[in-house]
Each structure stands twice: as C-alpha cells, then as structure tokens.
C-alpha positions in Angstrom: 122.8 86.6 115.2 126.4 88.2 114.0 129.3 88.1 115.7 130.9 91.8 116.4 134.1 91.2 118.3 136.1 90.3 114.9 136.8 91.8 111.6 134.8 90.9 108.4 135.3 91.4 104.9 133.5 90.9 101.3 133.2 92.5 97.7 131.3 95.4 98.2 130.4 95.9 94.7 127.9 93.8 92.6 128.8 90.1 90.7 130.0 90.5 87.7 133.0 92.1 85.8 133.7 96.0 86.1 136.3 98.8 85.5 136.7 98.4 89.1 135.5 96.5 92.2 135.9 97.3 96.0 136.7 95.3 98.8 135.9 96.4 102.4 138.0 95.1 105.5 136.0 96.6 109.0 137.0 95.3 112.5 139.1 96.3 115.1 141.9 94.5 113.1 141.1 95.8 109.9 144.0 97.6 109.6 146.5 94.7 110.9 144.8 92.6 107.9 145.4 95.2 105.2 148.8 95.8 106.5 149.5 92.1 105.6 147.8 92.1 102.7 149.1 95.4 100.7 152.9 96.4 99.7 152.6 99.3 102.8 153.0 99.1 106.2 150.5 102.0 107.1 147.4 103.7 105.5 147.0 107.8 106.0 143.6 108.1 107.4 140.8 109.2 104.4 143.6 109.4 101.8 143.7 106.9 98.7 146.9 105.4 98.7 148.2 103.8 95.9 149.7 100.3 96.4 149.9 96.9 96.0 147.9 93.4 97.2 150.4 90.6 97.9 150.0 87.5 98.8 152.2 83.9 99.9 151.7 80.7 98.0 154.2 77.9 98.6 156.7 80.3 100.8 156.5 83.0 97.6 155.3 86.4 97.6 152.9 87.4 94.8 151.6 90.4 94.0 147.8 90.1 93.1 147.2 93.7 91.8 147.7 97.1 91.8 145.0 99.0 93.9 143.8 102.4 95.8 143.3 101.8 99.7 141.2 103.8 101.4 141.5 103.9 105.5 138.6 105.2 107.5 139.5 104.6 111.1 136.5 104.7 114.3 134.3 105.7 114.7 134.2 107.6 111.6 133.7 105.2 109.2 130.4 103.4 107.9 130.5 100.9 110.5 131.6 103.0 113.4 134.6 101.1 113.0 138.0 100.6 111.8 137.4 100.0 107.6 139.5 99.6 104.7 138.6 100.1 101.5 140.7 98.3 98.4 139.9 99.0 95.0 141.1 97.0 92.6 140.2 96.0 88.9 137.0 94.6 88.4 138.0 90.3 88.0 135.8 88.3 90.0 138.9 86.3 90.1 141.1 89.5 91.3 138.3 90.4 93.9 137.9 86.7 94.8 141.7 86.1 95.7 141.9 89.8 97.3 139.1 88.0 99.9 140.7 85.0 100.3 144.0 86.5 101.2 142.3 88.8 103.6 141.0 85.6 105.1 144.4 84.1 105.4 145.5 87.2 107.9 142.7 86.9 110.0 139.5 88.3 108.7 136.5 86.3 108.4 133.8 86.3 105.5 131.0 88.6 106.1 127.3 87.6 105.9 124.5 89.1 104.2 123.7 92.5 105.6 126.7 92.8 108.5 128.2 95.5 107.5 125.5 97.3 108.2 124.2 95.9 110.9 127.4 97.1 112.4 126.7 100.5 111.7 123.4 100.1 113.6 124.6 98.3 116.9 127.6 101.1 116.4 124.5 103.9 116.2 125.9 105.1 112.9 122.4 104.4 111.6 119.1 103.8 113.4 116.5 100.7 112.0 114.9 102.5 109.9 118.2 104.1 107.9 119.8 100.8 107.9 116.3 99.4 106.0 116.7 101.9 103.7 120.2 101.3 102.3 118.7 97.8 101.2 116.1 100.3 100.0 118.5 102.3 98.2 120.0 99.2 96.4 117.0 97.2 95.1 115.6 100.8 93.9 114.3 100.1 90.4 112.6 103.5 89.6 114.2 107.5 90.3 110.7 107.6 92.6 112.0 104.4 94.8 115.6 105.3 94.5 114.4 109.5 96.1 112.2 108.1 98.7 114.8 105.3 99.6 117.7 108.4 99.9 115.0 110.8 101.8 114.7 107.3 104.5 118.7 107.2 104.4 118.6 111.1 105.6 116.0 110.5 108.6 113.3 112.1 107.6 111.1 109.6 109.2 113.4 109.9 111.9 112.4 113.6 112.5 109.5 113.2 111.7 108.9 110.5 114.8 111.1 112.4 117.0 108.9 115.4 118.2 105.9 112.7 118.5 107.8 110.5 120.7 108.8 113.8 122.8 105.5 115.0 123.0 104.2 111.5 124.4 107.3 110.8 126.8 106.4 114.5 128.7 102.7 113.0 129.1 103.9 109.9 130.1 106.2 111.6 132.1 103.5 113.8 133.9 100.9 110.8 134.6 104.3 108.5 136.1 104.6 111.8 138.4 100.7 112.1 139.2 100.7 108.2 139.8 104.1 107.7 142.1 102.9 110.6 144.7 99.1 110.2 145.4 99.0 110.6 149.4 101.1 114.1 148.6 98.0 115.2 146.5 100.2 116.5 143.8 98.5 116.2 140.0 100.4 116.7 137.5 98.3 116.9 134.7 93.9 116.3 134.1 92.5 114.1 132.6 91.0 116.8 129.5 94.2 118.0 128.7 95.4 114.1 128.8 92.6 113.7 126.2 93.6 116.6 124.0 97.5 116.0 124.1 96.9 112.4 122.8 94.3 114.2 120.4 97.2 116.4 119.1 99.5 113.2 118.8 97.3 111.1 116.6 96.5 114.1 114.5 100.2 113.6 113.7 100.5 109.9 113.7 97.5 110.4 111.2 99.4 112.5 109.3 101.9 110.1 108.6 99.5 107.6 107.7 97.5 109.3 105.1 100.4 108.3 102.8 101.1 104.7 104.0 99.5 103.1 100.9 101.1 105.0 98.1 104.3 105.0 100.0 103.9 101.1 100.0 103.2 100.9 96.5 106.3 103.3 95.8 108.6 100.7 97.7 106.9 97.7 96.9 106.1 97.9 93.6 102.3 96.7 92.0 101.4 93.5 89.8 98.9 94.3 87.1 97.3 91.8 85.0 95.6 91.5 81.6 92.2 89.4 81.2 90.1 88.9 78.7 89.1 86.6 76.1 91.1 85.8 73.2 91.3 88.7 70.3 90.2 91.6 72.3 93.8 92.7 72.0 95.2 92.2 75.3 99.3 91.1 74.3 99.0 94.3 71.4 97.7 96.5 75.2 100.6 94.8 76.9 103.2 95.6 73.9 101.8 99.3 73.7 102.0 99.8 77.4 105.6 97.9 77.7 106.8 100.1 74.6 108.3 97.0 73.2 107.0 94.1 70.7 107.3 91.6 74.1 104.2 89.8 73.4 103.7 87.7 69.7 100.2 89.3 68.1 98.6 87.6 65.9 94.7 86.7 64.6 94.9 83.5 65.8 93.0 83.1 69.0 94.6 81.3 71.8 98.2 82.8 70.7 99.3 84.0 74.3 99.3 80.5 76.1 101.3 81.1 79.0 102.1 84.3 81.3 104.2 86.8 79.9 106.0 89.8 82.4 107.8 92.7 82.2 108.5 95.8 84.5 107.6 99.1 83.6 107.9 102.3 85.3 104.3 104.2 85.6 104.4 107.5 86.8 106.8 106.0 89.5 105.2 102.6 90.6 107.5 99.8 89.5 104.6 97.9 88.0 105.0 94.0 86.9 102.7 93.7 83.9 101.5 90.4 83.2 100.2 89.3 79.9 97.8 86.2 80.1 95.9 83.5 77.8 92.6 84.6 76.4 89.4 83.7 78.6 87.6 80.6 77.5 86.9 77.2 77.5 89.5 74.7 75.3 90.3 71.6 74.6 93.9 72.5 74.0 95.5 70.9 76.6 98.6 73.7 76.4 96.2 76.5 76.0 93.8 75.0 79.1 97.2 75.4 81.1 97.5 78.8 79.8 94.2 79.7 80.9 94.5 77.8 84.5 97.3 79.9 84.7 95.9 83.2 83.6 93.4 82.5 86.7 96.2 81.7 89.5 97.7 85.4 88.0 94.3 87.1 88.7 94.1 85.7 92.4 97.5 87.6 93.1 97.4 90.7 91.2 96.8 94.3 93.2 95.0 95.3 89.6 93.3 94.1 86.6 93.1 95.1 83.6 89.8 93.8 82.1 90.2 93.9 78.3 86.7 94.4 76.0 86.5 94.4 71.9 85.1 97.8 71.6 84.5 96.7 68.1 82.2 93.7 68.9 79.1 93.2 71.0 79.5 91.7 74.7 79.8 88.3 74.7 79.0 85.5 77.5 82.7 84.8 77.4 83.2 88.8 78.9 80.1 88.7 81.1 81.5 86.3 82.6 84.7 87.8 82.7 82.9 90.9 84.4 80.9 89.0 86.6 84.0 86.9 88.1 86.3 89.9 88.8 83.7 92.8 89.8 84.5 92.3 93.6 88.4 92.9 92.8 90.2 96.0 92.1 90.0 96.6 88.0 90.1 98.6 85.1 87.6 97.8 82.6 89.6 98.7 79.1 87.3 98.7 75.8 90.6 98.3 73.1 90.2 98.9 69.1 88.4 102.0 69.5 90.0 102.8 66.0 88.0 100.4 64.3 85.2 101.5 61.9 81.8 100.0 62.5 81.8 100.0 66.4 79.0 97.3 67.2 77.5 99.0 70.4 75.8 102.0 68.6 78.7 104.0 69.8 78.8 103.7 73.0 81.8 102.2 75.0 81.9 100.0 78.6 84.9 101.2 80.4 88.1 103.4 79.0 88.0 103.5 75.5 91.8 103.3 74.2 93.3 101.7 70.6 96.2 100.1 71.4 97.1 100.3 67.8 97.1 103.8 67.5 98.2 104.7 71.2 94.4 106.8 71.6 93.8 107.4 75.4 96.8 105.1 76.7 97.7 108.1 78.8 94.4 108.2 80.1 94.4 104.7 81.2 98.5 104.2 82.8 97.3 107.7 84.9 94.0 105.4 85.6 95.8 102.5 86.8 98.4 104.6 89.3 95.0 106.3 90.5 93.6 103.0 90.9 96.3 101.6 92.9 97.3 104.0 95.0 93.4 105.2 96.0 93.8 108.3 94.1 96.8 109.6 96.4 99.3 112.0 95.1 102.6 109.5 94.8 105.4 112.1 95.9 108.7 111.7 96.6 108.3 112.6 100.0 106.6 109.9 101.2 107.2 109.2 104.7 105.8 105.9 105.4 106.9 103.2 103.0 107.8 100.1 104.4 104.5 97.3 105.8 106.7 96.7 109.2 107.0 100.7 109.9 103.2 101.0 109.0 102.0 98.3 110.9 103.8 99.4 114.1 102.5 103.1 113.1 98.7 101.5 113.4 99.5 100.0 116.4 100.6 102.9 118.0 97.4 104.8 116.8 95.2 102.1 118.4 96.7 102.8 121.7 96.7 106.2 121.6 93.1 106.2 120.5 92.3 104.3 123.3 94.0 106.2 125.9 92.9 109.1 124.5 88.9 108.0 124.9 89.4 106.9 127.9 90.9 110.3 129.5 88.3 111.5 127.9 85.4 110.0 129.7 87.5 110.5 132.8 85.9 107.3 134.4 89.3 105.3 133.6 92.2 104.9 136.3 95.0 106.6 134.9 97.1 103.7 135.0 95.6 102.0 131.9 95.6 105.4 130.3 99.3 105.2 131.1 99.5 101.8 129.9 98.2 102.2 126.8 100.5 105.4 125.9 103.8 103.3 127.3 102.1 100.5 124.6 102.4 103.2 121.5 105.6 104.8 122.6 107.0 100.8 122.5 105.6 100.3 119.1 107.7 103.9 118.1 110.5 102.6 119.8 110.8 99.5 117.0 110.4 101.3 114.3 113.8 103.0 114.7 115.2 100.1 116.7 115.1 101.3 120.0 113.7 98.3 121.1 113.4 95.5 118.3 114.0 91.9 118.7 116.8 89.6 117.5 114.5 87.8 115.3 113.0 91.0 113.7 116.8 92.2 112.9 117.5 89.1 111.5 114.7 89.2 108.8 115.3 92.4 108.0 119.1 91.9 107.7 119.4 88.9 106.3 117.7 90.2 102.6 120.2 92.7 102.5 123.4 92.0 99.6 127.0 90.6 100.8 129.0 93.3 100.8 126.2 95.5 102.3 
C-alpha cells in the first residue's frame, strides 16, 4: 500500500495562494533533508526557528525564501516520527520549489492520505481517529466540524473499549470452561452467558440508536423540489437558500434544468435541488428538464412536494402525489398569502408562503425531523460513519445470537463462543485492530495530499 521505511513530504496546506503555506518533511531522514535544504545545520526540537530555504541550480546556491521551521522529533510528532515543519509564504510556486528541493536531498512525494496513515501504523491514532481527521477537513457545517473533533478525541474509542472488555472476560471464561472439560472446571453458566451478552447489546444498542442522524450529520442529505410548473417551487428554493439562486418568473416551464446549492439546516449539510415543473411538453429543452427533474427524485433522501395552495388540485399533482407517496416527502402547500384560497380553506400538507417567509421555520424543522426519523441531531453523536455502523450491526447480530442460544442452553458452547469471537472481530475493525489492506486503502486514499 505505502511504503514506510523512507521519508515523504508535501504542502500540507490547501491549493491556492495564502499569507502562508506549510510544508511537512516526516521520515527517519527528515531532518538530514531539511538540513540540506535550510541556511542551518540543526533544528531545536519544538522551537520555530527562523531561517532560510536554499537551493543549487547549475552549481549555484539560491535562496528560495525566508521561513519558520518547526522540528518535532519521534515519536512525538504527528506521525510518530521524525517531522519538520517549514512555513513559508503562501506561492504555490514558493511551496512548489520548497518540494522539489526536498526531493532533490532525498525525500519522496507523499500520496494522498500518508501522513496519516503513518500516524496509525505508528499507533499515534487508531482507525477510527485517523477517519476522522479527513472528517475534520471536509467538515462543511460547526455540527460536522464538533462531531468530527469529538471522533478525533476517541470518544468512540471509549465508548467501545469497556464493551470490548466486558466481552473478552466472557470469551475469556468460556476459552477456560472449553480447554479443561475432563477436570470438570466451569467457568461460567450458560444464564449468566445469556445475561452478560444481554448487558452488551444493551450497550451496542445504545450506540446504535443514533447511527442514522449521526450519518446524516457526516454525510450530509439531498432534498429535492417537485411539482408542476407555477406552484412556486424556485421562489421555495430561493426563500430556503436565503439568496435569489433560482430566476422566478410567471412563465411556466422557467426552471429547465437542476439547480443546487448547500445549506446548513439545523446542522444537516443539505444539497437542495431545484427542478423543472411536472408535466408533459413538447419543448424539447424543457422535456430534458423534466427527464432530469425525475433522475433527481430517484436519488434524493427527501422530497419536497410543492402544491398551489391558491388553486384546486390538478391531475398534473395527483399524479405528482401518486408517483412519490411510497418515498420519503414533505408535502408543501406554497402561496398561503394569496387571497381567495380555492380549497374552501383548507390546506393539503404544510401550509407556508414563500413570499412572505409564513411557516418556513415550520417546514426546514419538518424536513431535519423527516430525515433523521425525528432523532435529536447532537453533537455528540457517537456513530457517524456507514463502515463503523455496519460493523456495529454486525457485531449485534452475533451477539444476539450467542446470546439466544446460551439462553436456551441446548447449544454447545463452542458456537456460543464462536459467535462472540465473530462480534469482538467486527469491534476489532472498527478501530483497526484487525482491518484489511484493502479496507485501509479506501479509506486512505480519499483523504487530501498533505494529510
């Protein structure tokens, strides 16, 4: 996967011009490399020394610019090995030459993600700290960016830890009942087996409760707008957005083609999509629009299903209604201002203006209730990310399994034991104990160069 017996190095700050940028050297040469690099022979452990990078072009010394360097020798350092730290001004070009000069004395480019990786084979951070640094990065909302932070301090860590104690002492126990049968001894019975494990899962459940708004927190939701055309779905969109991102006008078929934009609801980083009006055209650019409007509604984790509160219901949104009442939505009666309501007074679904900004409230606090199945999003959310939670079900499965069958005592112990080894295996992953090359490779290869 990576090699780890050299010394790497890469901008560690993003594209793009800045006050400042930072390049990181980490490898058991690191310091060699910065020593041929910078106008000083030797770095001061953790203090910023002011220098110089130089480099040789055509038998001449140059100096590239002036810079702080930072040494943070092993195994205290964010790899676990020897790093330095240069930062210098923020010129892709600086920052780029900086690299290549560092490659010239013996360093090699880092890939995506090796940095840290490093600091997980180096046990500086487990699997599921190292996940959430990329976390951390590609937060987009304060919610994402606390629950990333509260993954970087362990608490899923601890929170694992006494449930992965608790089953190794019973697995413990059975090994001992099962290696010594002509002796007699028993270690532990099969009803306290049964409620151990039941005192496990009640913990493992625990952590699931909050797997799906945990998800959503880290993930992110795509919400879409349908309906047909003037019921006021790009003046929703615009109103939600809090900016003119849609064009409004009287004409029907004016939204022809998807329109996006992220918001921030109540902590969700939601993707709201605005779409072409539901109906049948012979607008060839419009019938696109519309073909594309139902590709969005195949994908989205909610719609919301826009009425003219002002108008009867048409066979355009009965059909609308008909074709997305199996799918998660929010039926949305808009123009609630206007005078002369057609349906005696009564409204189909959450009545909001999105002229006037009546009930929009109401309906973002509908759609986080809606996608997260009415859970409390907090910022303590333990379970976030799909490859910790599926592992987490897995484990429950086998648990519940070994559990029943202590219980009904008519099971050999050793496929009790089995199954307990099973969900202790699928802990043992989530926080890399035990994880596959291929599984670090996916996860590490979406991280950032640099990172």
């Amino acid at each position: 996967m990576f090699a780890t017996d050299d010394s790497i190095v890469a901008i560690a700050t993003p594209p793009g011009r800045g006050g400042i940028g930072v390049v990181r050297i980490s490898g058991p040469a690191a310091l060699t490399i910065a020593a041929a690099i910078l106008d000083r022979n030797s770095l001061v452990p953790r203090y910023a020394t002011y220098t110089r990078v130089r480099t040789r072009a055509s038998g001449d010394t140059a100096t590239l610019d002036e810079v702080i360097a930072t040494y943070f020798p092993a195994p205290h350092s964010y790899t676990g090995e020897h790093v330095v730290e240069i930062s210098a001004h923020g010129s892709p070009v600086v920052l780029h030459a900086i690299v290549e000069t560092a490659v010239a004395a013996g360093a090699r480019l880092a890939r995506p993600g090796e940095f840290t990786f490093r600091a997980f084979l180096n046990g500086r951070r487990n699997l599921v700290q190292a996940e959430a640094v990329a976390d951390l990065i590609a937060a987009a909302t304060p919610l994402q960016a606390r629950v990333a932070f509260d993954q970087l301090e362990g608490t899923l860590t601890g929170r694992i830890g006494p449930i992965d104690a608790e089953l190794f002492d019973l697995i413990a126990r059975l090994e001992a009942s099962l290696d010594f049968p002509d002796e007699g001894y028993h270690f532990i019975e099969p009803p306290e087996i049964a409620r151990r494990i039941g005192c496990i899962l009640e913990r493992v459940d625990d952590l699931l409760r909050g797997a799906r708004g945990g998800r959503l927190i880290r993930e992110g939701a795509t919400v879409v707008i349908v309906g047909r055309p003037n019921v006021g779905k790009s003046s929703l969109f615009n109103a939600l957005v809090g900016a003119e991102r849609a064009i409004v006008t009287d004409v029907a078929g004016t939204t022809r083609d998807l329109v996006s934009e992220p918001i921030d609801l109540g902590g969700l980083a939601i993707t709201l999509v605005d779409t072409a009006g539901w109906r049948d055209t012979g607008d060839l650019i419009e019938r696109e629009g519309v073909a594309r409007a139902a590709r969005a509604r195949e994908v989205a984790d909610l719609l919301l299903v826009v009425l003219d509160h002002s108008e009867p219901v048409t066979a355009e949104d009965e059909e609308l209604l008909a074709e997305t009442a199996s799918r998660p939505r929010i039926v949305v009666a808009n123009k609630s201002d206007v005078s002369g309501i057609a349906r005696g007074g009564g409204c189909a679904g959450l009545c909001v203006s999105a002229k006037t900004g009546a009930l929009l409230d109401e309906l973002r606090s509908a759609i986080v209730r809606e996608l997260t199945g009415a859970e409390p999003l907090r910022d303590t959310a333990t379970l976030t990310n799909v490859r910790h939670i599926g592992l987490m079900e897995q484990a429950r499965e086998g648990l519940a399994g070994a559990r029943d069958a202590a219980a009904r005592g008519d099971t050999p112990e050793e496929f009790v034991l089995a199954d307990l080894q099973a969900a202790r295996a699928r802990f043992d992953e989530i926080v890399g104990a035990r994880t596959s090359e291929d599984v670090l490779q996916h996860i590490f290869e979406r991280f950032c160069i640099g990172k």
